[in-house]
VEXDREN-2710 file (C-alpha; in Angstrom, 1 decimal):
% VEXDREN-2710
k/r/px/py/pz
1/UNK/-18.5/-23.0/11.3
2/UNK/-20.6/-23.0/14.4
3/UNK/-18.3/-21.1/16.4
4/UNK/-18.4/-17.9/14.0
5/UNK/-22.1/-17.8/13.5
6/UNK/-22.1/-18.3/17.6
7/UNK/-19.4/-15.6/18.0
8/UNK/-21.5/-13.5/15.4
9/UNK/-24.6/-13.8/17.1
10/UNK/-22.6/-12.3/20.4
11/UNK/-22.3/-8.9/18.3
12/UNK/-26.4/-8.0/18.8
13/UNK/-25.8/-7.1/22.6
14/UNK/-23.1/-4.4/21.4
15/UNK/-24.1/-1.0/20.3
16/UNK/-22.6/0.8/17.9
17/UNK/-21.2/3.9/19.9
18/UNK/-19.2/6.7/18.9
19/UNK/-15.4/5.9/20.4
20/UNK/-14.5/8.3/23.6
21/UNK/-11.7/10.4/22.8
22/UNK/-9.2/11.3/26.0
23/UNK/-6.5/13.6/27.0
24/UNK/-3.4/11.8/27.0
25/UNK/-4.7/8.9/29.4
26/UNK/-3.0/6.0/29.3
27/UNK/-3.2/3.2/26.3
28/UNK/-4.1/-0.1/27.7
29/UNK/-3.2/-1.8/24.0
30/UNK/0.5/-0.6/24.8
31/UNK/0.6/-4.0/27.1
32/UNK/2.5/-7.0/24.7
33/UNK/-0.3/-9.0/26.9
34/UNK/-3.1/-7.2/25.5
35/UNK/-2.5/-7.5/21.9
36/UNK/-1.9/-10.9/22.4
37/UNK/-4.9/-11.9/23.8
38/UNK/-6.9/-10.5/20.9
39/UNK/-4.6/-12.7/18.7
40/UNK/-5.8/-15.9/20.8
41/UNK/-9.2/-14.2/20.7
42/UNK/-9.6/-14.1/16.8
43/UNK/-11.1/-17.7/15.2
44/UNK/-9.1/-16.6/11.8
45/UNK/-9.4/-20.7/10.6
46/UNK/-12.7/-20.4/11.0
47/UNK/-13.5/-16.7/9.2
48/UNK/-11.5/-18.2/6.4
49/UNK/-13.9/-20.9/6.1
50/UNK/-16.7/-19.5/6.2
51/UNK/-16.8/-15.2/5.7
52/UNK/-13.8/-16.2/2.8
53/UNK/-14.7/-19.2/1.8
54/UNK/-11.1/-20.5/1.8
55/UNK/-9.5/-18.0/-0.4
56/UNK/-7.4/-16.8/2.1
57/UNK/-4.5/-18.3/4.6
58/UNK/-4.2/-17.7/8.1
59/UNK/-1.4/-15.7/9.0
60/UNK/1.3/-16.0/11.6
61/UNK/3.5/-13.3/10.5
62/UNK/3.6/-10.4/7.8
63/UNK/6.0/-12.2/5.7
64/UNK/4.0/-14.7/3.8
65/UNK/4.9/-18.6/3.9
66/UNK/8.0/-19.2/1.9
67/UNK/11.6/-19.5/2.4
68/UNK/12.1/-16.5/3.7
69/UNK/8.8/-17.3/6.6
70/UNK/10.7/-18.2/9.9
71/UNK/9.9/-21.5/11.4
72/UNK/8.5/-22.3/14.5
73/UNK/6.1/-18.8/15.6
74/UNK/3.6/-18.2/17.4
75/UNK/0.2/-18.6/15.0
76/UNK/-2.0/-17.5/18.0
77/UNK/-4.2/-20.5/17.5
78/UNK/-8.1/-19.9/18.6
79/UNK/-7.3/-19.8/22.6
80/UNK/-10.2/-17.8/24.3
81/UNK/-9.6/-19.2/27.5
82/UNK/-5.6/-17.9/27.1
83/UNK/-6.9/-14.9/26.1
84/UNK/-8.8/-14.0/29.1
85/UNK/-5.9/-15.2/31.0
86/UNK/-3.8/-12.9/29.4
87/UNK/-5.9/-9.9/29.7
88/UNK/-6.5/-10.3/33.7
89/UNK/-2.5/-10.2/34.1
90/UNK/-2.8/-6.8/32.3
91/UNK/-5.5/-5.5/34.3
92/UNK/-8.2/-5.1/31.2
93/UNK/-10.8/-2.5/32.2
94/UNK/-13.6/-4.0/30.9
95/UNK/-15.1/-0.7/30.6
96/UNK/-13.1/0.3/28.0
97/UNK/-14.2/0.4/24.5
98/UNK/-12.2/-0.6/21.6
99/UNK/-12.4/1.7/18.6
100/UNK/-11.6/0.1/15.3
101/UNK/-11.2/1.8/12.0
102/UNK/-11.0/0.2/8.4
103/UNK/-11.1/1.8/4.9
104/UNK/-12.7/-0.8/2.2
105/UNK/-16.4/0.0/1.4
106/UNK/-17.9/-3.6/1.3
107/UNK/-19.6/-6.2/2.8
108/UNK/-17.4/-8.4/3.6
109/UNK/-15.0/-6.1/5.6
110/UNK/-18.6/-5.5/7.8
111/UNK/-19.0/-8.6/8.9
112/UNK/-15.3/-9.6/9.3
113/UNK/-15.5/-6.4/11.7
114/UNK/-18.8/-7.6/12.9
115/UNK/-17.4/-11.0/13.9
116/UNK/-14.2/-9.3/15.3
117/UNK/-16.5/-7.3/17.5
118/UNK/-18.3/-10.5/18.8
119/UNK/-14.9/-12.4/19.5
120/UNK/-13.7/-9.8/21.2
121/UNK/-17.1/-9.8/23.4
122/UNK/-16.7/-13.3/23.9
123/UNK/-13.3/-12.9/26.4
124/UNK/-14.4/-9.3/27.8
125/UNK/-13.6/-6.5/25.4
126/UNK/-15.9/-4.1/24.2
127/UNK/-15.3/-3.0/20.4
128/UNK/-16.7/-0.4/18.0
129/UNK/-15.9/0.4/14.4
130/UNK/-16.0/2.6/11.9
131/UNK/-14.8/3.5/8.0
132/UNK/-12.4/6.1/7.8
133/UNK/-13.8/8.9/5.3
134/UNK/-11.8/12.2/3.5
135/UNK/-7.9/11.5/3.7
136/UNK/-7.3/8.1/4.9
137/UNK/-4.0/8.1/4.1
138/UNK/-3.8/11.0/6.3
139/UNK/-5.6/9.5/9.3
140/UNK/-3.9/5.8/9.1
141/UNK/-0.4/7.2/8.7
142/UNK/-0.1/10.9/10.5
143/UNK/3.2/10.3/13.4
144/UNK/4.1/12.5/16.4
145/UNK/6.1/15.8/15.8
146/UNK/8.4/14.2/18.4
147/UNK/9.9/11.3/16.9
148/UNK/10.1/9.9/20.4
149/UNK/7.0/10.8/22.0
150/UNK/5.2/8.8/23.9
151/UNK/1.7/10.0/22.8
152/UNK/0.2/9.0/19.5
153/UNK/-0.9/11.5/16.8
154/UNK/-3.9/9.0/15.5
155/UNK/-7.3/8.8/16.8
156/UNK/-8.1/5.4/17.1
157/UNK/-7.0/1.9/18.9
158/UNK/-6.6/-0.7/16.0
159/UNK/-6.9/-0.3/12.0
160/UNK/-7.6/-3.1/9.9
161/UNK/-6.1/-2.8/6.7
162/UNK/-3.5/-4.3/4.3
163/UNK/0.2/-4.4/3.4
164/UNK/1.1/-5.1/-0.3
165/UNK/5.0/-5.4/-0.1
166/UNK/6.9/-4.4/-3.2
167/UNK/10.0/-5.9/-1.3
168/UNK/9.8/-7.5/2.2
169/UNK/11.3/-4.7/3.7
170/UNK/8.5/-2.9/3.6
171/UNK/6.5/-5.1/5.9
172/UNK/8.6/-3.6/8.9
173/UNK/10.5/-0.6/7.7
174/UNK/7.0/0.8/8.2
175/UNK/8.0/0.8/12.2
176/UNK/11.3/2.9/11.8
177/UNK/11.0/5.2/14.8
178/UNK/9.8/8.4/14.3
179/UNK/8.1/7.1/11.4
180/UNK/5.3/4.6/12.4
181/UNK/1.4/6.1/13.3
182/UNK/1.1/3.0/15.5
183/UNK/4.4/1.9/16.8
184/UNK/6.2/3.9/19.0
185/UNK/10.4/3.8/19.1
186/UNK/12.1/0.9/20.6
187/UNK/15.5/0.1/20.3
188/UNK/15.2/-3.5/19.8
189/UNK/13.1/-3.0/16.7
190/UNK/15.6/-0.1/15.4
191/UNK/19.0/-2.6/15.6
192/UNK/16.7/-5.4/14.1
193/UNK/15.9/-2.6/11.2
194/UNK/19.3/-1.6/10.8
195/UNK/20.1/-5.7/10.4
196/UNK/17.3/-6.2/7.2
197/UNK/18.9/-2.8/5.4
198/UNK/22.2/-2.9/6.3
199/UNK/23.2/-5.4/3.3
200/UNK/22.5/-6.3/0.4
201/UNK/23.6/-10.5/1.1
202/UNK/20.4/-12.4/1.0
203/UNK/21.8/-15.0/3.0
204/UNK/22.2/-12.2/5.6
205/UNK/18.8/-10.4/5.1
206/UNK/17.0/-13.9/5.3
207/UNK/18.7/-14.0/8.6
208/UNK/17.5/-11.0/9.6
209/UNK/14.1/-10.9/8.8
210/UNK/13.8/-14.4/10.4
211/UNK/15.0/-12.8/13.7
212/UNK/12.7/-9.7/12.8
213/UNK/9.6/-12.4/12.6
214/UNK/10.4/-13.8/16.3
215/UNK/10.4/-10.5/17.7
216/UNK/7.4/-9.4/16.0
217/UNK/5.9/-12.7/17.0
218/UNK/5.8/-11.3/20.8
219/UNK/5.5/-8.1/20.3
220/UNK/2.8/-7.8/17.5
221/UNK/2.8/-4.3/16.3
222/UNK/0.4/-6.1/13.4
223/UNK/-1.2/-8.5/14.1
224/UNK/-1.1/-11.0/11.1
225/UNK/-4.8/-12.2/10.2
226/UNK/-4.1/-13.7/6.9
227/UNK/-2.6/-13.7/3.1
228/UNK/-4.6/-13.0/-0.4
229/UNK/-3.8/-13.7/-4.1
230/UNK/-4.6/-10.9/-6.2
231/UNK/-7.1/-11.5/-9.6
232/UNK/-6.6/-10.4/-12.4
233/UNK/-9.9/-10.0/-14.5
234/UNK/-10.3/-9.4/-18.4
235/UNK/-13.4/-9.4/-21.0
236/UNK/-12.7/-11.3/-23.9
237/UNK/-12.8/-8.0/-26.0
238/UNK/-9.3/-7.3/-24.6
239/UNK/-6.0/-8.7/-25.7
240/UNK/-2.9/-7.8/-24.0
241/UNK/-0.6/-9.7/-27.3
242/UNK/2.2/-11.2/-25.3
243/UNK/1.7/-8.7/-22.0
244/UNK/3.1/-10.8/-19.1
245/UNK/1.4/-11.0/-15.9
246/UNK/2.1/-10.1/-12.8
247/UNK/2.0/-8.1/-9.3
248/UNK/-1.1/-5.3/-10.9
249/UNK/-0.8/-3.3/-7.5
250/UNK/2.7/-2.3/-8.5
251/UNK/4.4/-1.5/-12.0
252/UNK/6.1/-3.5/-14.4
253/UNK/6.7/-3.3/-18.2
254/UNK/3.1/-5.2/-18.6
255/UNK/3.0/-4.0/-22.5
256/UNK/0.0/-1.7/-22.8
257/UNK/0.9/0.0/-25.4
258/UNK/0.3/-3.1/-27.6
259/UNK/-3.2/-3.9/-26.2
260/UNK/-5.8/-4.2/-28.2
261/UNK/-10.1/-4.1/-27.6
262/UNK/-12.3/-5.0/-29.5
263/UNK/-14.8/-2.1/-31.2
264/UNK/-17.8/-1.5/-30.1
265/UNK/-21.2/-1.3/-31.8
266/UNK/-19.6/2.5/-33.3
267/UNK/-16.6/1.3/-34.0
268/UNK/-15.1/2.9/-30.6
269/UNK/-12.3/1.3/-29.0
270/UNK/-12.6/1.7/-25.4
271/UNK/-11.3/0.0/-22.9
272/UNK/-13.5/0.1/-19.1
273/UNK/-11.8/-0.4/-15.8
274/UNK/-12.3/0.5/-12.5
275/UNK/-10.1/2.0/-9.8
276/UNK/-10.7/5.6/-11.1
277/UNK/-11.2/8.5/-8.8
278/UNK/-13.8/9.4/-6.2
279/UNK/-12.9/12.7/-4.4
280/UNK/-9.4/12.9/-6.5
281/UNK/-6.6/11.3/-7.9
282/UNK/-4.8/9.8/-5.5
283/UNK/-1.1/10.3/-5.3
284/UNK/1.2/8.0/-6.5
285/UNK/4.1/7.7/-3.7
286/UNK/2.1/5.9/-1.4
287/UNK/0.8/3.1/-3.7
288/UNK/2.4/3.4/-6.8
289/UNK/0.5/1.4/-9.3
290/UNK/-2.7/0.7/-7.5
291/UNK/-5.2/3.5/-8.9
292/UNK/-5.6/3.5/-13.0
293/UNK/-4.3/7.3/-13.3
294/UNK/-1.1/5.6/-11.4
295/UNK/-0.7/2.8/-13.8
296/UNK/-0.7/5.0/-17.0
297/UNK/-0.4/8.8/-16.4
298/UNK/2.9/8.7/-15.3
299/UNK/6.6/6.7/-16.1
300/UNK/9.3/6.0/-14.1
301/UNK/12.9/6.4/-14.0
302/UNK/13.0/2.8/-15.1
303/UNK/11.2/-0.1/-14.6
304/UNK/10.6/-3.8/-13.5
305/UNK/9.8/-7.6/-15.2
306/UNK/6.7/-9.6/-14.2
307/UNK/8.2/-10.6/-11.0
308/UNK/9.3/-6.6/-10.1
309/UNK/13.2/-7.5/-10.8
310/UNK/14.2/-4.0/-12.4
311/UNK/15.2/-4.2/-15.9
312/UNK/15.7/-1.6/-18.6
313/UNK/15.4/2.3/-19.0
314/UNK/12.5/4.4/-19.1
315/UNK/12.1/7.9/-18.4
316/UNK/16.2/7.2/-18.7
317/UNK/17.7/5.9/-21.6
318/UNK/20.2/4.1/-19.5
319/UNK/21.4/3.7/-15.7
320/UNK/24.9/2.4/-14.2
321/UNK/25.1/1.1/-10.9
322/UNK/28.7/1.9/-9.4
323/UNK/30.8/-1.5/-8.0
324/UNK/29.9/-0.6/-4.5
325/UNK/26.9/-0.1/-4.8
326/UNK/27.1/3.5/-3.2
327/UNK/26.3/5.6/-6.4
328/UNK/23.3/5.4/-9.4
329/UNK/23.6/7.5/-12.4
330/UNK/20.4/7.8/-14.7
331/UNK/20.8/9.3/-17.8
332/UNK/17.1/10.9/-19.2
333/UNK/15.7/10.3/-22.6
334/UNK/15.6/13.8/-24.3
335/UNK/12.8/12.9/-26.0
336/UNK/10.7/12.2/-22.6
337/UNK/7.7/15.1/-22.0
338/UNK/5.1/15.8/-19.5
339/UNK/1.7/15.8/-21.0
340/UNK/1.6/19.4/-21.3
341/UNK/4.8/19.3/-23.9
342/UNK/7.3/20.4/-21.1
343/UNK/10.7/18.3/-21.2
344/UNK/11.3/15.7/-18.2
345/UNK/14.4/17.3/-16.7
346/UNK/16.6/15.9/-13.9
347/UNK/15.5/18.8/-11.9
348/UNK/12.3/17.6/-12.0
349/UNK/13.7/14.1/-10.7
350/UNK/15.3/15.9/-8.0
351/UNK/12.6/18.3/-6.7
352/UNK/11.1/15.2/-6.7
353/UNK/12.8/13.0/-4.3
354/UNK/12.8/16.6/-2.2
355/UNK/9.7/16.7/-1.6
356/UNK/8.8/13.0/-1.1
357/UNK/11.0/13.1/1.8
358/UNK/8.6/15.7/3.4
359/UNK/5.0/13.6/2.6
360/UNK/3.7/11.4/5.4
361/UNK/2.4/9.6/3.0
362/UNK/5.7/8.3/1.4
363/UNK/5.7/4.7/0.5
364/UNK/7.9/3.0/3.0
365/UNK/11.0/1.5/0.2
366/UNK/10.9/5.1/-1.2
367/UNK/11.4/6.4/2.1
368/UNK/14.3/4.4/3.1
369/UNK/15.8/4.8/-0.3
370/UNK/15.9/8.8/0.1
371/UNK/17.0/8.5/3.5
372/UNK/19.9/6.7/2.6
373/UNK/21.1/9.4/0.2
374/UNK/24.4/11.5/1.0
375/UNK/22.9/14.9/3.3
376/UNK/19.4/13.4/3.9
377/UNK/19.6/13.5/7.0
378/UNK/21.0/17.2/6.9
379/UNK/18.5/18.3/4.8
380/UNK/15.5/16.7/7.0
381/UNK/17.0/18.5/9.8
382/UNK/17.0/21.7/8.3
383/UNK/20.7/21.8/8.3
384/UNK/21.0/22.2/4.5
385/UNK/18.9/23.5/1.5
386/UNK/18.9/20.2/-1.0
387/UNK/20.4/17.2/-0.4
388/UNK/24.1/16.9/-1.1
389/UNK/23.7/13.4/-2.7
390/UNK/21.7/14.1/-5.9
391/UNK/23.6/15.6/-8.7
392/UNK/22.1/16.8/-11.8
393/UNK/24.2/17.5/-14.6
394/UNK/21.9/18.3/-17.4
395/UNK/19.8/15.0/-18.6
396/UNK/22.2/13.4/-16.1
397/UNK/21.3/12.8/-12.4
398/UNK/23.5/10.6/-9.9
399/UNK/22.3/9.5/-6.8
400/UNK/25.0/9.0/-3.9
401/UNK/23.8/7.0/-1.1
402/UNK/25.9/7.0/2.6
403/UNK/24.4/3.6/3.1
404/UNK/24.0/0.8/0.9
405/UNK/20.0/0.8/0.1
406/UNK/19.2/-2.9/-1.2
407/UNK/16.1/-2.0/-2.6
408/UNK/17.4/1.1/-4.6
409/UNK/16.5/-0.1/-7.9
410/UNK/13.2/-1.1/-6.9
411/UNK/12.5/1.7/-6.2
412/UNK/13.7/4.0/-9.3
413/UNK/11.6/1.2/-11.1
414/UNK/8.2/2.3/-9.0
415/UNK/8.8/5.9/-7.8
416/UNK/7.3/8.3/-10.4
417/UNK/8.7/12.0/-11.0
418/UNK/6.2/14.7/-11.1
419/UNK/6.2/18.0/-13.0
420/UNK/8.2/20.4/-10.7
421/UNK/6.4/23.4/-12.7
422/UNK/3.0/22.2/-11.8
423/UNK/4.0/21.4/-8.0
424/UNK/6.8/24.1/-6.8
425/UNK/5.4/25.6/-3.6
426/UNK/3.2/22.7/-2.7
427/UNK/3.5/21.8/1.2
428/UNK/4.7/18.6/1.2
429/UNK/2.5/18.4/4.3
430/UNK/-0.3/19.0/2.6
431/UNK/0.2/17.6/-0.7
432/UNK/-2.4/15.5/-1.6
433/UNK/-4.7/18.6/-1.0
434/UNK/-3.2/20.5/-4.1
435/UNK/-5.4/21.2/-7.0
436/UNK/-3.0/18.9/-9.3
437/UNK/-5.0/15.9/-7.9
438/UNK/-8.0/17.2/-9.7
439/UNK/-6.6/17.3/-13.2
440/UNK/-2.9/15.2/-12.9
441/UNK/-0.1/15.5/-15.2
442/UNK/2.3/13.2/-16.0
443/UNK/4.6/11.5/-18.2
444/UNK/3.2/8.2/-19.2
445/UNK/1.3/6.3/-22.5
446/UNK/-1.8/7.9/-21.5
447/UNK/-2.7/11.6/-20.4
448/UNK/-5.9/12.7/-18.5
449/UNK/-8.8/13.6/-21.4
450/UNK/-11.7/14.4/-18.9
451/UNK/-12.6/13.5/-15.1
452/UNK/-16.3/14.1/-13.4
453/UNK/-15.0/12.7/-9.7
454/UNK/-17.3/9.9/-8.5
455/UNK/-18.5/9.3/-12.1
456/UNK/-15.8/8.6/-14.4
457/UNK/-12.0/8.8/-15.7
458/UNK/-11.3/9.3/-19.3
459/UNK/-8.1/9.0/-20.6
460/UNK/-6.4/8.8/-24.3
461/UNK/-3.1/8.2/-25.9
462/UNK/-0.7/10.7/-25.1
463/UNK/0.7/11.3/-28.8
464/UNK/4.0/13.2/-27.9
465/UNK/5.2/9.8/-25.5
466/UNK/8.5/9.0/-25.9
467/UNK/7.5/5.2/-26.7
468/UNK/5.4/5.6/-29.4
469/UNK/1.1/5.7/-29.6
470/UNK/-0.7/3.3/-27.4
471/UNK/-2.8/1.2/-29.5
472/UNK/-6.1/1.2/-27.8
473/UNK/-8.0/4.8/-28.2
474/UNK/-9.9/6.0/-25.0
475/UNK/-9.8/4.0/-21.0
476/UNK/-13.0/4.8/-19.4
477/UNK/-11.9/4.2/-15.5
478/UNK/-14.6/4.3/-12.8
479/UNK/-14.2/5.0/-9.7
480/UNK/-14.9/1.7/-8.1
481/UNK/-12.3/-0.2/-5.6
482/UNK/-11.5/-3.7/-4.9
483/UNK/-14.7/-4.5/-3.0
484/UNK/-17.4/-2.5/-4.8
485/UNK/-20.4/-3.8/-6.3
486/UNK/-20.6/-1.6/-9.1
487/UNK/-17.8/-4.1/-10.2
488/UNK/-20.0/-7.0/-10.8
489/UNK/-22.9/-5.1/-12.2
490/UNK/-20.2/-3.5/-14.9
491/UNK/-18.7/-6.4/-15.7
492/UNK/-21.9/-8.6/-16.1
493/UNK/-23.3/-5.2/-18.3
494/UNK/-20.0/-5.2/-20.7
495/UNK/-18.6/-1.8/-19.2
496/UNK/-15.8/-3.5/-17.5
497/UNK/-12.5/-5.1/-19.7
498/UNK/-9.5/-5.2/-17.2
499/UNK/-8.8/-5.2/-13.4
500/UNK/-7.3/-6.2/-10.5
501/UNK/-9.2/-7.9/-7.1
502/UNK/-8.6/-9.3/-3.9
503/UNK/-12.1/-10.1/-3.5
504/UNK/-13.8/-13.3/-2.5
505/UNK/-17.4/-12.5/-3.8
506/UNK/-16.2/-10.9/-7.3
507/UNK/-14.1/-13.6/-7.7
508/UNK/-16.8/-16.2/-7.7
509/UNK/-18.8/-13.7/-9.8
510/UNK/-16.5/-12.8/-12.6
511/UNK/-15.7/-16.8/-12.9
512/UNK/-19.6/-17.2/-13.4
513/UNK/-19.4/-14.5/-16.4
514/UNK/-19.0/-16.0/-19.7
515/UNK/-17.2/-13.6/-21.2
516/UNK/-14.8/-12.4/-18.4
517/UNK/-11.6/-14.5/-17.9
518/UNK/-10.0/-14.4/-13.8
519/UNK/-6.0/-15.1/-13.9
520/UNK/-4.6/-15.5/-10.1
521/UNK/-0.9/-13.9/-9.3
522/UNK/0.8/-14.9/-6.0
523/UNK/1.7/-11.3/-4.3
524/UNK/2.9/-10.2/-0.7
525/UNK/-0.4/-8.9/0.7
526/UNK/-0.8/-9.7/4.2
527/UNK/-4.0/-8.2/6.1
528/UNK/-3.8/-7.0/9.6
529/UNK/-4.8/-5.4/12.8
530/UNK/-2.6/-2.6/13.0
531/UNK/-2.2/-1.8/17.0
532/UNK/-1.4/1.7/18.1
533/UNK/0.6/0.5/21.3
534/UNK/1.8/4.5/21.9
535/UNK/1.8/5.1/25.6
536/UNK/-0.6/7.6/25.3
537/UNK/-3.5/8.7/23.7
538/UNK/-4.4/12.0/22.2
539/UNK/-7.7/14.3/22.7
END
């Protein structure tokens, strides 16, 4: 414990100064010995003692600890001394200051930055940080026009956030070249990619990703600083009546149309949550069930159990899977609408996946999913005006891949359709600046009653849904995240029923409420330094 409050007390000769922006001057975090002396620089034991209070575990790869974890890496154990080793063989110019970026709004993610600043100090690096505002998305994840340039197209040195993994995959597909903000092409990496999605034999893939972890062990594109549970937090107003539990971040057939709350003192039944919108709603390609509006505004083509194993129909009635693997036909309820009364048609399925393949923003097992479809490629290139693969015949729409996807399912149970009529024309580029993420319209149980941003979300049964009336009248969502206060203070005031948290401190103070329950779920979420190891800077 004494290191960290040492190592914290360091941070008081730094200043807080604005990051220096060059022209194309060269990145000293692209040396492998660079970003591995902040990994020996980092007490991440210790920060989980004491800033987390030992709901957390140190990290020594993306991939959580399980049978799929290799054995024997590299955990980068605290090592100042290696660490300043390591960065006099690269030459560190200690005149060179760090600039860090993040994206939650607490306290916590301050003084884990603040203690990050002071172990850096501590073996001769300079460090500054800041919290992304306006598109983050944009800002985390915008890549080079050049697939292969050497220069990056982000702003900043290293980005602490988060992966949540729908399938492991995800942890690295995010580094497919041409494709990462932060990880520039290398072939190495690329046949290692081509091993983890090139079959769908476990045996194989476990293989692979083992081999993937070594590599990543050296060459630490992330750096791995530890794993989280996710809480799951309820008032004992609400009843889910058989709901099963499971990954809240993502989407599975959790039963909401069967909850039930409790009345209030007028005989209302409203159910209060959080994660509504700020600015706008986000868009739901990126994270797919992370936001309320995602959860319920919109369905899927089908969708998953507790544990995200697809399952059964649900925008489609039914789906067949050919013997190869090569081909998936979904055939779409004709009793399925958008909230407006407009059918669900395969043509908005395919205009879809069209124009997901253009978003930067594109959740990374969506993305390799469309890529592997029959004239992708083509299409991507400019070489053809749809994408020969997807056939729509009517409420029927087949998907023929060129490669075998092993994920494909997952994704179809997670990847939501959006209303082509409300959409056509939208610059893929651009999209999450439309005017649809103002007033959304989708698919699901619930549709959009009335949004003030930055104040509240109100949304009510949608009574033309194909699955029949939800059950519970009005959700009041407000537009607090994971690590804001506001969630305590609503929750110990009674304006808060159901949620989802990785948080340490509303953990411990939604386990103190009487009336609030906390349920923990196992999840892949791994937290990380994401290094932008591009040659090359930008202005």
């Amino acid at each position: 414990m004494n290191r960290l409050y040492s190592a914290l007390a360091l941070s008081t000769a730094l200043t807080m100064t604005a990051p220096i922006a060059f022209a194309q001057v060269e990145n000293p975090l692209s040396d492998e010995r660079v970003r591995q002396a902040i990994a020996y620089a980092i007490d991440m034991e210790t920060i989980v003692d004491t800033l987390f209070e030992g709901m957390a575990v140190p990290a020594d790869s993306m991939i959580p600890n399980g049978p799929w974890h290799a054995d024997g890496l590299d955990d980068y154990a605290y090592n100042p001394d290696r660490a300043r080793e390591l960065l006099a063989e690269a030459g560190w110019d200690e005149d060179y200051v760090v600039d860090v970026v993040y994206y939650y709004g607490d306290q916590l993610t301050v003084d884990f930055m603040t203690a990050l600043q002071a172990y850096l100090a501590d073996v001769g690096m300079q460090m500054t940080f800041r919290r992304l505002e306006g598109d983050v998305i944009g800002e985390l994840t915008s890549v080079p026009e050049d697939p292969h340039s050497d220069v990056s197209a982000v702003d900043w040195d290293i980005a602490y956030g988060a992966k949540a993994a729908l399938v492991l995959h995800e942890y690295y597909n995010v580094y497919a070249d041409g494709h990462s903000a932060y990880t520039p092409s290398d072939p190495a990496r690329t046949e290692l990619l081509d091993r983890i999605n090139g079959t769908v034999d476990l045996e194989e893939q476990r293989v692979a990703f083992q081999d993937f972890q070594r590599y990543e062990s050296d060459a630490l594109s992330d750096i791995p600083l530890y794993y989280q549970q996710i809480y799951i937090f309820e008032s004992d107003r609400l009843d889910r009546n058989g709901g099963p539990y499971g990954n809240e971040q993502f989407n599975y057939d959790w039963n909401i149309l069967n909850w039930t709350i409790e009345p209030d003192e007028n005989g209302n039944e409203i159910m209060y949550t959080n994660k509504g919108p700020i600015q706008f709603f986000t868009q739901p390609w990126l994270n797919p069930g992370l936001t309320m509006g995602a959860k319920i505004l919109y369905d899927r083509l089908m969708t998953a159990d507790a544990a995200l194993v697809p399952t059964d129909g649900q925008l489609a009635e039914s789906f067949e899977v050919s013997e190869d693997g090569l081909s998936v036909t979904f055939d779409l309820r004709d009793n399925a609408t958008w909230h407006d009364g407009e059918p669900v048609t395969g043509d908005d399925v395919s205009w879809s996946v069209h124009t997901a393949l253009g978003v930067p923003s594109l959740n990374a097992v969506f993305a390799n999913t469309f890529r592997s479809l029959e004239g992708a490629e083509a299409y991507l290139d400019g070489e053809a005006d749809s994408i020969s693969g997807i056939v729509v015949d009517g409420d029927r729409i087949t998907f023929n891949f060129d490669t075998i996807d092993p994920n494909v399912l997952v994704t179809f149970s997670q990847f939501p359709p959006l209303p082509r009529h409300h959409l056509e024309g939208v610059n893929p580029l651009e999209f999450q600046q439309h005017p649809f993420w103002q007033y959304p319209i989708g698919s699901g149980p619930y549709r959009l009653e009335e949004v003030q941003m930055n104040d509240f979300a109100r949304f009510v049964p949608y009574e033309g849904y194909w699955g029949g009336i939800a059950n519970i009248d009005e959700i009041v969502a407000f537009p607090s995240e994971d690590n804001d206060p506001n969630v305590l203070q609503n929750a110990a005031a009674g304006r808060l029923d159901y949620g989802f948290t990785k948080s340490v401190s509303h953990v411990q103070g939604l386990e103190e409420m009487d009336h609030m329950r906390v349920i923990p779920a196992n999840i892949n979420y791994t937290r990380s330094l994401r290094i932008n190891a591009f040659p090359f800077q930008p202005s």
